[in-house]
N, C-alpha and C positions, 0 to 999 in steps of 0.2 A: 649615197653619202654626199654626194657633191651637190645635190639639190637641196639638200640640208642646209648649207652652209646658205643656200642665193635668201633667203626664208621670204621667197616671192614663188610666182609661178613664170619668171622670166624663163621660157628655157634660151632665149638665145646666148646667157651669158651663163649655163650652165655647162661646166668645164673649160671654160676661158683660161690660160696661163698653165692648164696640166698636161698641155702636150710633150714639154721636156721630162714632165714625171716618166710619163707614158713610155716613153721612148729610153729613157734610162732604166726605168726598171727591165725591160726584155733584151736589151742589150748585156745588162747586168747578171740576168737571167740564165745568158747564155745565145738568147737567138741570133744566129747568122744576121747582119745586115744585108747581106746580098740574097736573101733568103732561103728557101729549100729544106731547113732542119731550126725545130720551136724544143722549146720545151715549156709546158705552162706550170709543171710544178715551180722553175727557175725562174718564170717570170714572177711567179707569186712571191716565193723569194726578196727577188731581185726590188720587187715592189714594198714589200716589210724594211727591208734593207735601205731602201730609198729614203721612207718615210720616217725609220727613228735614225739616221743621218740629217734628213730636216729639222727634225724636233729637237736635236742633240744643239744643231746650228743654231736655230731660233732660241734656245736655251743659254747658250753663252751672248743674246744679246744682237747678236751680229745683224744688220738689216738686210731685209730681206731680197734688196737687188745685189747682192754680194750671192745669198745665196743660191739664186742663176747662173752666178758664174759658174761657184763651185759645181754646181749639175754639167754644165755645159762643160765646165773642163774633165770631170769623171768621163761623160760620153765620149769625148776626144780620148783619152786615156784608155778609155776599153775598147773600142774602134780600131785604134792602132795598134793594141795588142792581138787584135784579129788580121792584122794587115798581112799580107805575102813577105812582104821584105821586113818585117819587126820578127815573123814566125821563124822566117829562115836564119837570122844573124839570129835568135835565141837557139837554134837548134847549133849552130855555128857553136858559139858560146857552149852547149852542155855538154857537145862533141869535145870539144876542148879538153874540158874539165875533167871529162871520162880517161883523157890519153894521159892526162899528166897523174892521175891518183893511182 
């Protein structure tokens, strides 16, 4: 699909700029960053999920170095929800909730 788009036989510039795709759809997915445990149904997912987020994005106009951010800031965003100290003060927080209801 991505060779489609170069409509040359370039490959050095086939997949240029999808590395943040890449990595946010399997992060999105579900896959550990530190690795050890995947899931590919999650990354396929996580990838479907990526791309009508882009096309929603590029649909309201927005250009498209904004839409880098917005990737880059989701990856930060599911990363730290992976993190050891965001996992525990959420566990912290449910404990909570549990005593007081």
């Amino acid at each position: 699909i991505i060779s489609s788009n170069v409509k040359s036989a370039d490959a050095n510039n086939a997949g240029l700029f999808t590395e943040l795709d890449a990595i946010l759809a399997v992060v999105i997915g579900g896959t550990l960053m530190t690795g050890g445990r995947f899931s590919l149904a999650g990354s396929v997912v996580g990838a479907l999920l990526i791309q009508s987020v882009t096309t929603t994005i590029y649909a309201f106009g927005v250009p498209p170095e904004v839409v880098l951010v917005v990737k880059a800031v989701v990856v930060l965003f599911v990363v730290l929800l992976y993190s050891q100290p965001v996992k525990l003060a959420l566990d912290k927080l449910s404990g909570q909730r549990g005593v007081q209801a």
